[in-house]
C-alpha positions in Angstrom: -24.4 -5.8 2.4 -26.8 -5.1 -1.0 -30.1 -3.6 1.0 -33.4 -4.2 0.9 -36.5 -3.1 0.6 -38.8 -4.5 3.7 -38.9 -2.6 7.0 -37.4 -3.7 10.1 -40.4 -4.5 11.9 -40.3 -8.4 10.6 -43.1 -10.2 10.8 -41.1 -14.0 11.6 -38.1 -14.8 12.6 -36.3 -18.4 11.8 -33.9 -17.3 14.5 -31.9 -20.6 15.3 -30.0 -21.5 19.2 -27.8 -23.7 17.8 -25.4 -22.3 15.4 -24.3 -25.5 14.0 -28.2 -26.3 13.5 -28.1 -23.0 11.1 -25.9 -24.4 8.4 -29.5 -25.6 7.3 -30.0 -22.4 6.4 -27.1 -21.5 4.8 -27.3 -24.4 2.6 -30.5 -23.2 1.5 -29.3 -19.7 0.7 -26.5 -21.5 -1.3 -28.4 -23.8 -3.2 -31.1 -21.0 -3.9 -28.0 -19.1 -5.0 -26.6 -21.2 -7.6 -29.7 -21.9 -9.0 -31.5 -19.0 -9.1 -29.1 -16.0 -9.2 -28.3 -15.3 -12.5 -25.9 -11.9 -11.5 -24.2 -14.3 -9.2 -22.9 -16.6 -11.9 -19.0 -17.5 -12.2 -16.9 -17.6 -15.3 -17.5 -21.2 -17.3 -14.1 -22.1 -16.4 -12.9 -22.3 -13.5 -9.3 -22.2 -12.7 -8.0 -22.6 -9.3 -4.7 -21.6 -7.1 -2.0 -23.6 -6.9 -3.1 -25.3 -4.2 -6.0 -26.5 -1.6 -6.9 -28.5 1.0 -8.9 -31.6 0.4 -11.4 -32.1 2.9 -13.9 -34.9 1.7 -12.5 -37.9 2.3 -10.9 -39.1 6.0 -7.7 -37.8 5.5 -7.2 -34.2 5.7 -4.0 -33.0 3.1 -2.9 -30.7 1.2 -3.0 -31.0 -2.8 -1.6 -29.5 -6.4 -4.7 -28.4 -8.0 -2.8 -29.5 -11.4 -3.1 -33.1 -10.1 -6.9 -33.0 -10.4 -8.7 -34.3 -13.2 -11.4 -31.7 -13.8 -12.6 -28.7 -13.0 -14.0 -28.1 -9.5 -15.8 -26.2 -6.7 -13.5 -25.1 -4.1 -14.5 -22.5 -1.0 -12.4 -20.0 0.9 -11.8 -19.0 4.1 -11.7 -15.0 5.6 -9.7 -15.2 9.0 -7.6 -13.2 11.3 -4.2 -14.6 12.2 -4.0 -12.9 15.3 -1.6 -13.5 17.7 -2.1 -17.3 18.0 0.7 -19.8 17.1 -1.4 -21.6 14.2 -0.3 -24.4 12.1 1.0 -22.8 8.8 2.9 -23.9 5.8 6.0 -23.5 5.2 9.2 -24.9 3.1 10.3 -27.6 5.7 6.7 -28.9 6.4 5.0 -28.7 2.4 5.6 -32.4 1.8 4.4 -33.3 5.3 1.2 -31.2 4.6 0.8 -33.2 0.9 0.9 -36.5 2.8 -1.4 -35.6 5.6 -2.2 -33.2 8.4 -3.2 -34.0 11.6 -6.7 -32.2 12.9 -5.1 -31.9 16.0 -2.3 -29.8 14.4 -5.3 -27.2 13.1 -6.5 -24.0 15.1 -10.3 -24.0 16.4 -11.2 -21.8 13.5 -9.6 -24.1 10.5 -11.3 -27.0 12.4 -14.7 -25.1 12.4 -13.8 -23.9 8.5 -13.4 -27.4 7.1 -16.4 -28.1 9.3 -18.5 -25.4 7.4 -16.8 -26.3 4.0 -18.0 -30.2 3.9 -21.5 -28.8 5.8 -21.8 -27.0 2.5 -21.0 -30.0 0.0 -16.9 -29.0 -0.6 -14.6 -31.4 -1.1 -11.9 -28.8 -1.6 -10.9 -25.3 0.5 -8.3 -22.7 0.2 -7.0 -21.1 3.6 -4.0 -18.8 2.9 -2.1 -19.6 5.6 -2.0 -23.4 4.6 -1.7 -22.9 1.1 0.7 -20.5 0.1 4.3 -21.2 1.8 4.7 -18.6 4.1 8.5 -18.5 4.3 9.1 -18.5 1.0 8.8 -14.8 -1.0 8.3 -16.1 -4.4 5.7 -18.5 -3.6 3.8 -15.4 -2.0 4.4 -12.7 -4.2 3.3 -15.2 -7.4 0.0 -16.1 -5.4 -0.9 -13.1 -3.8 -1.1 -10.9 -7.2 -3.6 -13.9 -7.5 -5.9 -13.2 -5.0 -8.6 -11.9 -7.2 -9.1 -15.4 -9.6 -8.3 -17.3 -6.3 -11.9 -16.0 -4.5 -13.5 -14.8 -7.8 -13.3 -18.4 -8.7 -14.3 -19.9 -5.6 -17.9 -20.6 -5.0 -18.4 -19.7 -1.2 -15.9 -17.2 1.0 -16.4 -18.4 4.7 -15.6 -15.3 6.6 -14.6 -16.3 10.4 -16.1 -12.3 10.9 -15.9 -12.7 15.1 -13.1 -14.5 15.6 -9.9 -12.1 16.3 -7.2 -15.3 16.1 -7.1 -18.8 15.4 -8.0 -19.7 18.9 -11.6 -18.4 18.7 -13.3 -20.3 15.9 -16.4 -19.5 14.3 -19.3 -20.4 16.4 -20.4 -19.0 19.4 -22.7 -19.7 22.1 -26.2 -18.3 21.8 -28.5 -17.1 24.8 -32.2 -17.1 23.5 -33.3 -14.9 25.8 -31.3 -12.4 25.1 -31.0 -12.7 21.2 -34.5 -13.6 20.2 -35.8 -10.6 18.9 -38.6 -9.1 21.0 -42.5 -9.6 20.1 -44.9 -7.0 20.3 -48.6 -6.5 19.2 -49.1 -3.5 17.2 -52.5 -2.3 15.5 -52.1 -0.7 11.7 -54.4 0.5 9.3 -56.6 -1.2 11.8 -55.3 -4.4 11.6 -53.6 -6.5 14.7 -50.1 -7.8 13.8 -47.5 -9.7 15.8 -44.3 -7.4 15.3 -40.7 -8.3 16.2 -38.1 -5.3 17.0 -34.8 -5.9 16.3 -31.9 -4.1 17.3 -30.8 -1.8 14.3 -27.4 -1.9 14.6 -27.3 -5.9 14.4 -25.8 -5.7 10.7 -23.0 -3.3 12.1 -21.7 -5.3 14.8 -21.7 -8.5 13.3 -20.0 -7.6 9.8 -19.0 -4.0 10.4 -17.1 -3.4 13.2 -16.4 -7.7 13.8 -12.2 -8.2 14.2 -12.5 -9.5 10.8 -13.3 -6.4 9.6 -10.3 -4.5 10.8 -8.2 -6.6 8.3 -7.6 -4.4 5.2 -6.9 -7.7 3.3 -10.8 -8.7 4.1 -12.2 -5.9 1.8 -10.6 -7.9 -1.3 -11.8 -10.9 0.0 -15.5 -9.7 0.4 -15.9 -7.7 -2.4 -14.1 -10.4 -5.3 -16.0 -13.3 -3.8 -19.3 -14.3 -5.2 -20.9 -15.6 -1.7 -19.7 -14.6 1.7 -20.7 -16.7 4.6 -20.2 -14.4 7.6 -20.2 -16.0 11.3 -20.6 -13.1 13.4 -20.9 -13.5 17.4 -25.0 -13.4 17.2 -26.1 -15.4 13.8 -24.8 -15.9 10.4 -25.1 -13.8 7.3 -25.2 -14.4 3.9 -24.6 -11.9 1.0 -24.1 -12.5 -2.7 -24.9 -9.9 -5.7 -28.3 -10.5 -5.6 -29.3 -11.0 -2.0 -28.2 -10.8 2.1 -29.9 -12.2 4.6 -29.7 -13.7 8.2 -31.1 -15.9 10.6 -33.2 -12.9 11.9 -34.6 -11.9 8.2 -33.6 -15.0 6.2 -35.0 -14.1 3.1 -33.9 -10.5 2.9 -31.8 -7.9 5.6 -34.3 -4.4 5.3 -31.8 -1.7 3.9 -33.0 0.3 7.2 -30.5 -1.9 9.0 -27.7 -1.4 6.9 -25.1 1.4 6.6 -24.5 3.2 2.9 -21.4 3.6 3.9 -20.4 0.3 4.4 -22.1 -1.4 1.6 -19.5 -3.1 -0.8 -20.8 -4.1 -3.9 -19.7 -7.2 -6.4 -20.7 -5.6 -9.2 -19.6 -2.2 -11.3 -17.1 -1.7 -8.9 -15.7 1.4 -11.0 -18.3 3.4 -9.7 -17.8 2.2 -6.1 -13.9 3.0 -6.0 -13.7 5.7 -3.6 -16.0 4.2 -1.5 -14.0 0.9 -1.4 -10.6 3.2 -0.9 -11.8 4.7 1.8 -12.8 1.4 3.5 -9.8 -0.1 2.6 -7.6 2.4 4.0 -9.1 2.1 7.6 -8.0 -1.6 7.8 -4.8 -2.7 9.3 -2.0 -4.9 7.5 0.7 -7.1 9.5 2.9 -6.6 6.5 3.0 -2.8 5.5 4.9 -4.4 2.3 1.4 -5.7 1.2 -0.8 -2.6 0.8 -0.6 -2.1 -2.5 -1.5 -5.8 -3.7 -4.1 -6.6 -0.7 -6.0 -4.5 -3.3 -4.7 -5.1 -6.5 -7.3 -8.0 -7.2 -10.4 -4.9 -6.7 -8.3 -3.1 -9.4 -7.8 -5.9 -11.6 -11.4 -6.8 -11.8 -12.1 -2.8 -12.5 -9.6 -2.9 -15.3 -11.1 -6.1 -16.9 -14.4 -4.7 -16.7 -13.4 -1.0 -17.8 -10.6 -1.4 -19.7 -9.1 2.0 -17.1 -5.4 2.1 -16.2 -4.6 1.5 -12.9 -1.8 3.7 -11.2 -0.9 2.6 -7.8 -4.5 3.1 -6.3 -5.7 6.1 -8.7 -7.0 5.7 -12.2 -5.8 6.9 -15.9 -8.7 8.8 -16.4 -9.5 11.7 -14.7 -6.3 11.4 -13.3 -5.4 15.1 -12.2 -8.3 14.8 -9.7 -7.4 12.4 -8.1 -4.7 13.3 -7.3 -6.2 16.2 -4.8 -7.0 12.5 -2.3 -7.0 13.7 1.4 -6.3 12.2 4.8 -9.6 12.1 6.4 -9.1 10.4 9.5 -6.0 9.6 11.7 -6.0 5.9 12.6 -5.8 5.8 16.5 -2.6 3.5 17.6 -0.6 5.1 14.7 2.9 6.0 15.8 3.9 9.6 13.5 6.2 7.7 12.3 4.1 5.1 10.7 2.1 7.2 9.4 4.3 7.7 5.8 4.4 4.6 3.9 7.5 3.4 2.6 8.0 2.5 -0.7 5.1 4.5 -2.0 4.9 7.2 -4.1 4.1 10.3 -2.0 1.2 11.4 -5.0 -0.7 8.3 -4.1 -2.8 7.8 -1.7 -1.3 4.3 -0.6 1.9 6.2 0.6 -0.2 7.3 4.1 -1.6 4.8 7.0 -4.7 6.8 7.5 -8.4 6.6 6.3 -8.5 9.2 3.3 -11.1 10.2 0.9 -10.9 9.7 -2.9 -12.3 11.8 -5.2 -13.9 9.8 -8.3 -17.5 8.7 -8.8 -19.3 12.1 -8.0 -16.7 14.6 -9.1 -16.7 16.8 -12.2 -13.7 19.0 -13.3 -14.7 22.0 -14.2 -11.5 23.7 -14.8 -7.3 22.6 -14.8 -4.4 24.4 -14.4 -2.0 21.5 -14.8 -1.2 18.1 -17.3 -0.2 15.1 -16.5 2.3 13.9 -19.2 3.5 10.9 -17.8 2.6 8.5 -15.3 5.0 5.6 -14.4 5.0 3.0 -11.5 8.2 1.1 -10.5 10.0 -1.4 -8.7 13.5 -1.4 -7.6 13.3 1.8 -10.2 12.7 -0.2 -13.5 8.9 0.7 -14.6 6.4 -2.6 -13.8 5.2 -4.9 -16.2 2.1 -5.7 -14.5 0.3 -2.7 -12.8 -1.5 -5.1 -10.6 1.9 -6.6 -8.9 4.2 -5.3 -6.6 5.9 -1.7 -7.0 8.0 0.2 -4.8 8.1 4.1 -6.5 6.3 5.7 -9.4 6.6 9.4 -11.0 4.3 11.7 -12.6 5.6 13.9 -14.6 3.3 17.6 -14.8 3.5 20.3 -16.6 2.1 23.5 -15.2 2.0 27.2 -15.4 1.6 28.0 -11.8 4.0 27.2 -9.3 4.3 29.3 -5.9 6.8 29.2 -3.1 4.5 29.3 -0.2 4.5 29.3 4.2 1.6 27.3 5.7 0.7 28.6 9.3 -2.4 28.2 11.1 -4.4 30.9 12.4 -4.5 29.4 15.8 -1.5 27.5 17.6 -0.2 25.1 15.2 -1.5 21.7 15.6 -3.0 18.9 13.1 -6.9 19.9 13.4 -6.5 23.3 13.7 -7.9 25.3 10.0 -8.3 27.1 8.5 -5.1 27.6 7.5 -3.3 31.3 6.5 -1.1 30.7 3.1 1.5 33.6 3.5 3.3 34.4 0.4 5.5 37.5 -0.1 2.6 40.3 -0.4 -0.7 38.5 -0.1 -2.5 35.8 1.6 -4.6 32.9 1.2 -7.2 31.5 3.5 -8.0 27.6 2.8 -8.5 24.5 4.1 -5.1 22.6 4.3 -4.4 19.2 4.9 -1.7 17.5 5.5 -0.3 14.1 4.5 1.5 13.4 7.8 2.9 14.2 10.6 6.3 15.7 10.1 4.6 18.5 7.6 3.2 20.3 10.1 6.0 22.4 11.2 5.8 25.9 8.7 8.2 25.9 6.0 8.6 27.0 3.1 6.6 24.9 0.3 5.7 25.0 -3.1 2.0 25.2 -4.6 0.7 23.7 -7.0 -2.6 24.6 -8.3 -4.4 21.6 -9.6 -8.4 22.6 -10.8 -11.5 23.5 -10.0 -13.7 20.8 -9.4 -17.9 20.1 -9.0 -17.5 17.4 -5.9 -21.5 16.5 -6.2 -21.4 16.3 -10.0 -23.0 19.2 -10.5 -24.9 20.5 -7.5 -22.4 24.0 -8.4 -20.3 22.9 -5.2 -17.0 24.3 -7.0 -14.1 23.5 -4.8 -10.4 25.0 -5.5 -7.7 22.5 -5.2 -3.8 22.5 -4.8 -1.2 20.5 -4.0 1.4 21.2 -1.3 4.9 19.7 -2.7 8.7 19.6 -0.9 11.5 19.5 -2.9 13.0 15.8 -2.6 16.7 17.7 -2.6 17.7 14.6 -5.6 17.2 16.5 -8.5 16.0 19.8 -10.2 12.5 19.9 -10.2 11.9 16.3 -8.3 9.4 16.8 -5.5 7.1 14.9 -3.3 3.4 15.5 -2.0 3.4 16.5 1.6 -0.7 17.5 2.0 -3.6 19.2 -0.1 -4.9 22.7 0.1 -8.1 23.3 -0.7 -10.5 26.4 -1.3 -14.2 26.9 -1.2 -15.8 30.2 -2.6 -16.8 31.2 0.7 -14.5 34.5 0.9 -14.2 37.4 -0.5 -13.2 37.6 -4.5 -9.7 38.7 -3.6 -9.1 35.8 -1.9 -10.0 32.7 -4.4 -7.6 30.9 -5.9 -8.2 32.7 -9.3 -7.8 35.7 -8.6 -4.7 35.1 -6.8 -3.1 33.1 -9.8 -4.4 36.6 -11.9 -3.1 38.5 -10.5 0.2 36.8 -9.6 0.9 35.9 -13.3 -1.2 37.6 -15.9 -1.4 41.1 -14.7 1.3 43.3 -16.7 3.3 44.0 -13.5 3.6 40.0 -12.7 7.3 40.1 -13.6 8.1 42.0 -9.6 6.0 38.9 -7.9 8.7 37.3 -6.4 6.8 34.1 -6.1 6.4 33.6 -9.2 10.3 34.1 -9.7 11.5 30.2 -10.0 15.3 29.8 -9.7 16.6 26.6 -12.2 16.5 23.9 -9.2 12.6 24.6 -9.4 11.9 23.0 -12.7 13.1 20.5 -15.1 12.4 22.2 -18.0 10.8 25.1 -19.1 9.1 26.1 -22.6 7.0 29.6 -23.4 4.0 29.4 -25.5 2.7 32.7 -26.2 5.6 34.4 -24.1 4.0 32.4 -20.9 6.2 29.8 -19.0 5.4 26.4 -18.9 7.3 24.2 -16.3 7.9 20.4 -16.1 8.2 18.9 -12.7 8.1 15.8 -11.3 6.7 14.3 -7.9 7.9 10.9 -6.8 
C-alpha cells in the first residue's frame, strides 16, 4: 500500500460496525477515484476477456464479451480456492452457465463478490474460476497469458484478502469494543487534543499476512489492477496509485503503519522488480506448472513500459547480474524434493520454490569476467514466440575465461545454514559465502566455478561484493551445465584470499600452466578460442 504522510495518532475515525454499511465508503473512494486521480486513469479503450459474469439484471449468467455492444466497466475478483468444493466452469456445464446460474449453486464468497460488484455500480465481473473453463488446457493457457489486460482493464479488483476458501466469504462480524480504536487525551505544544491509538500492525494483518496473500497468483493481481478493494477480517481497504485508505484513516493510511517491504507499486514497476520477485516467490501455487505466467502479466507491463527483454523472470539488460539471484529463505512445508522446479531453467530464479533475492534496481557492476552471448527460452525445446507465455527450458550461452573445478565443504558439520563455506581447490583455498539452490547440492562434490563480477549492491555506497556461480555438469553434452547455488565474496579477508587475486594468480601468473584447475579436459567446454594466447571458453547452462 502507497504510504502516507500523516502520523498514526488520528485525530477521527469513520470506523463503521457493519461491514456491509462500509460499501458507503468505498463507493466514495471509487467515485473520488475516477474522478479525481489522474495517475489512476485506464487506457481509452477498453478491451475485455473472453468472458464475464453479468450481474445487473435478475438473472445471474455467464456471457461472451464479443456479444456486447460497447465498451464497458467490468470488476474482478482476488480469491483463494481453498479446499472448498465451489461451483466452477467447466466443458460439460459452459452452456448451462450462458443460460443461467443458480445463486444457490455459488460459494459464500462469489455470493458476497457479486454483492460488492452491483454495491459498486457493475453490471459485469470476472471471477477466474467461472470464467475460464477449468478442464480445458487451451482455454487456460490462451487466458491466463491474459491476465495482465484482463485486471489492467478492469476498473475495481475485489480482493476476498480474509477468506482462505470459498466457504468463508468476505465479511466478517465486527466487535466495537474491541476494534474501535482507543481514545486518549493528550496535551501538545500546549494544546489539548482527543487522540486515537491504533494498533500499528493493522495494515499487516489485514493485507499482509491475510490467506489471500499467501497466493503467489495475488501479487499479479494487486499490482496490474488499478483499484483493489481489500476485505480483510477487521475493515476494508482501498489502494489505487494515488491513494490507500481504510475505515480507520479513510482519507489516507500514515506510512508509519505500513511495511517498505511490502509496498507494491502500480507504477514504474521496472524499478520495483526485485522487490516484487522476492514477494512473489514466497507465495504458494496449486499448479507448480503456472509459476512462470502467474507473473508474466508484471513483466509484460514492464516491457511495454521499458521496452526490456524479458528472460524467464530476469531481464536483457544487465543480464550477467542477475544471474548471481540467491535463495534467501526456505519456505516452511517444502518437501526437498519440491524444492527444484521442474521445467525451469536451473539459471533462473523461477527453477527454486523458495523466497530469493534479485539483484536489480540498486546494483552497479563494477567489474565482469564473463559474456552472455545468447539467451534463449523454450518450450518442448523449440525457442518461444512470446516471452510472456508458457516455456518449459531456456539456455544461455557464456563465454568466459575462468572456469575452476572446485569442492565446497563447510567449516563446521555440513548442513544448509552453516557458512562460511571453505572452497578447496588443488593448492589453495577460498573462504566465501555459499549458497545453495537446493537441497540435493549440499553433499561436497566436485563443482565447477564460474566467476561472474564484481558488483556495487547499494549503487555505490563501495559495498563491492565478489560473485560466482556454482555449476554441475548436466552429463548431456560437452560443456552443458546447470546452476546448483551462488558463491559469493566480500572483501573482508586478507588480499590473498579475494576472488582476484585467486583468478591472478591461477591464470595470469607465468607458472599458471602447472594449476591443475585451470587444466580443462574437452567435456569441459564447447568451444574454445585464444585471443592474445588466453583461452576463452563457451559453455552453456540449461
Amino acid at each position: 500500500m502507497k504510504p502516507g504522510s500523516d502520523h498514526p495518532l488520528h485525530k477521527e475515525s469513520t470506523y463503521l460496525e457493519d461491514g456491509r454499511k462500509s460499501m458507503i465508503l468505498a463507493r466514495e473512494w471509487l467515485r473520488e477515484c475516477t474522478r479525481n486521480h489522474s495517475t489512476c486513469s485506464r487506457r481509452s479503450k477498453i478491451v475485455p476477456p473472453t468472458r464475464l459474469l453479468r450481474i445487473d439484471k435478475g438473472k445471474l449468467h455467464l456471457c461472451l464479451s464479443v456479444d456486447l455492444e460497447d465498451c464497458l466497466d467490468y470488476a474482478t475478483l482476488s480469491h483463494c480456492w481453498g479446499d472448498a468444493n465451489i461451483l466452477r466452469l467447466l466443458s460439460g456445464n459452459l452452456s448451462l452457465l450462458l443460460e443461467s446460474i443458480p445463486y444457490e449453486d455459488l460459494s459464500k464468497t462469489f455470493g458476497d463478490a457479486i454483492e460488492i460488484a452491483r454495491d459498486m455500480g457493475f453490471s459485469f465481473l470476472w471471477i477466474d474460476t467461472l470464467c475460464i473453463i477449468q478442464d480445458d488446457s487451451n482455454d487456460w493457457q490462451r487466458e491466463s497469458v491474459c491476465m495482465a489486460m484482463t485486471y489492467g482493464m478492469s476498473s475495481l479488483n475485489i480482493a476476498a484478502s480474509a477468506a482462505p476458501d470459498g466457504n468463508t466469504g468476505c465479511f466478517f462480524p465486527r466487535d466495537p469494543t474491541e476494534l474501535r480504536p482507543v481514545k486518549v487525551i493528550a496535551n501538545i505544544n500546549s494544546k489539548q487534543m482527543i487522540l486515537e491509538l491504533i494498533d500499528r500492525d493493522l495494515v499487516y494483518i489485514n493485507i499482509d499476512r491475510a490467506p489471500l496473500s499467501r497466493r503467489a497468483w495475488v501479487v499479479q493481481e494487486r499490482v496490474l489492477a488499478p483499484r483493489n478493494l481489500y476485505f480483510g477480517v477487521s475493515q476494508i481497504f482501498w489502494e489505487c496509485a494515488q491513494k490507500s485508505a481504510c475505515e480507520t484513516f479513510p482519507d489516507m493510511i500514515p506510512a508509519e503503519l505500513v511495511s517498505q517491504d511490502s509496498y507494491l507499486p502500480k507504477r514504474a514497476l521496472w524499478h520495483s522488480w526485485d522487490r516484487i520477485a522476492s514477494t512473489y516467490s514466497a507465495g504458494s501455487l496449486t499448479y507448480p506448472r503456472d509459476k512462470s505466467i502467474a507473473i508474466a502479466g508484471i513483466a509484460r507491463r514492464i516491457h511495454e513500459e521499458t521496452g526490456y527483454t524479458y528472460l524467464a523472470g530476469l531481464w536483457g539488460n544487465n543480464l550477467e547480474s542477475q544471474l548471481c539471484w540467491m535463495v534467501e529463505t526456505r519456505k516452511p512445508n517444502v518437501h526437498p524434493h519440491e524444492l527444484r522446479v521442474t521445467d525451469m531453467p536451473s539459471w533462473s530464479w523461477l527453477a527454486v520454490n523458495a523466497i530469493v533475492k534479485v539483484s536489480l534496481s540498486t546494483v552497479l557492476t563494477v567489474k565482469l569476467y564473463i559474456e552472455v552471448m545468447s539467451a534463449v527460452v523454450t518450450l518442448d525445446g523449440a525457442p518461444i514466440l512470446d516471452p510472456f507465455g508458457f516455456f518449459n527450458g531456456g539456455a544461455l550461452t557464456i563465454d568466459t575465461k575462468y572456469l575452476l573445478s572446485c569442492k565446497v565443504q563447510s567449516t563446521q558439520p555440513l548442513s544448509e545454514d552453516s557458512w562460511p563455506k571453505r572452497v578447496f581447490f588443488a593448492h589453495t583455498e577460498l573462504v566465501a559465502l555459499v549458497n545453495w539452490d537446493y537441497q540435493d547440492c549440499y553433499d561436497p562434490c566436485m563443482l565447477l566455478l564460474l566467476p561472474v563480477g564484481h558488483f556495487d549492491q547499494y549503487g555505490g555506497q563501495g559495498r563491492i561484493l565478489q560473485e560466482c556461480i556454482l555449476l554441475r555438469p548436466t552429463g548431456r553434452e560437452n560443456g552443458q551445465y546447470e546452476r546448483v547455488g551462488v558463491l559469493s565474496v566480500w572483501p573482508w579477508s586478507e588480499p590473498t584470499d579475494s576472488l582476484d587475486t585467486l583468478l591472478h594468480d591461477m591464470f595470469e601468473t607465468p607458472d599458471h600452466s602447472d594449476c591443475t584447475e585451470c587444466i580443462l579436459s574437452e567435456q569441459d567446454y564447447q568451444s574454445v578460442r585464444f585471443d592474445d594466447e588466453n583461452a576463452c571458453y563457451t559453455i552453456t547452462i540449461v
